[in-house]
N, C-alpha and C positions, 0 to 999 in steps of 0.2 A: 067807314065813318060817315055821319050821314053830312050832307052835304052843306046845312044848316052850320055846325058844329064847327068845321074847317077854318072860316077866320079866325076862329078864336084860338085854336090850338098853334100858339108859336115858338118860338127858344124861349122866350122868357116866360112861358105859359109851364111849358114844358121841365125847364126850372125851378120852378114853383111848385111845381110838383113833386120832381126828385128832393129839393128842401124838406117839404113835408112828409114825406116818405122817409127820409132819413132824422130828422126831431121825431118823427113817429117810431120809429128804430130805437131810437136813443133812450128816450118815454118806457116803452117795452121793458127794458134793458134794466132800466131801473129798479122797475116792479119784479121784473123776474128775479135781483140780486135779492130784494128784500121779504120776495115771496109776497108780493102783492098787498105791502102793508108798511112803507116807505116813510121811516121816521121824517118829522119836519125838520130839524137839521139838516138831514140827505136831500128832503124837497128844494130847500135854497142851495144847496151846495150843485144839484143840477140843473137850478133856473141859469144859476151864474156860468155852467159850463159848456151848457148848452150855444150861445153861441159860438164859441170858438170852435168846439166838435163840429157843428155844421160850417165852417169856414176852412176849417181844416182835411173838411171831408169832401167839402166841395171845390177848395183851392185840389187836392189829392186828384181829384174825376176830370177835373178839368187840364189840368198840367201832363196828364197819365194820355187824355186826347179820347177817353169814354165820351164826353160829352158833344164828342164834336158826330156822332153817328145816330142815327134817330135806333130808335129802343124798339120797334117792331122789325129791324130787319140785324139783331141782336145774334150774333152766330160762335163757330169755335174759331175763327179769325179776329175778333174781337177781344177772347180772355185774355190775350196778351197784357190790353190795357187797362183789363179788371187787377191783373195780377201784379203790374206797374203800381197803379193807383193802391191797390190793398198794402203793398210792400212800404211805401212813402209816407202811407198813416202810420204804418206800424213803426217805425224808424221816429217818425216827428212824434206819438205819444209815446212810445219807451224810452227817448231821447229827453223827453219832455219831465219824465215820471222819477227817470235817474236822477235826474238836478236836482230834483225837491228830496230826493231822499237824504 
């Protein structure tokens, strides 16, 4: 990384970044259910959902202890706490999805 660049990249930088990457995720997700033609209905129904997904996703990465290791030194010691984190979402949305039904 050039040398310039380095104060700026920090945990909350770095957060900022996984945020965006996962609303960019989310965004995706959308478009690919509706095949990239997302009635306006659906459009508010994931402005409004959007934050909780990324709270949920990032309460999930954080609690799991992903976030606690920097992402360039990302190994098979680590899926541990992908596969923590991925389990915790899937629990709080299917937990979440049951109620309303």
């Amino acid at each position: 990384m050039p040398g310039g660049l380095r104060p700026f990249i920090d945990r909350r930088t770095t957060h900022a970044f996984d945020l965006a990457v996962m609303g960019l995720a989310f965004g995706l997700a959308y478009l690919l259910r509706f095949e990239f033609d997302v009635p306006l209905d659906h459009r508010h129904h994931a402005v409004l959902q959007l934050p909780l997904v990324l709270a949920v996703q990032f309460a999930a990465l954080y609690l799991s202890g992903a976030l606690a290791f920097v992402w360039k030194y990302v190994g098979m010691t680590e899926v541990s706490a992908f596969i923590r984190a991925g389990a915790s979402r899937t629990w709080t949305c299917g937990g979440s999805w049951m109620t309303t039904r």
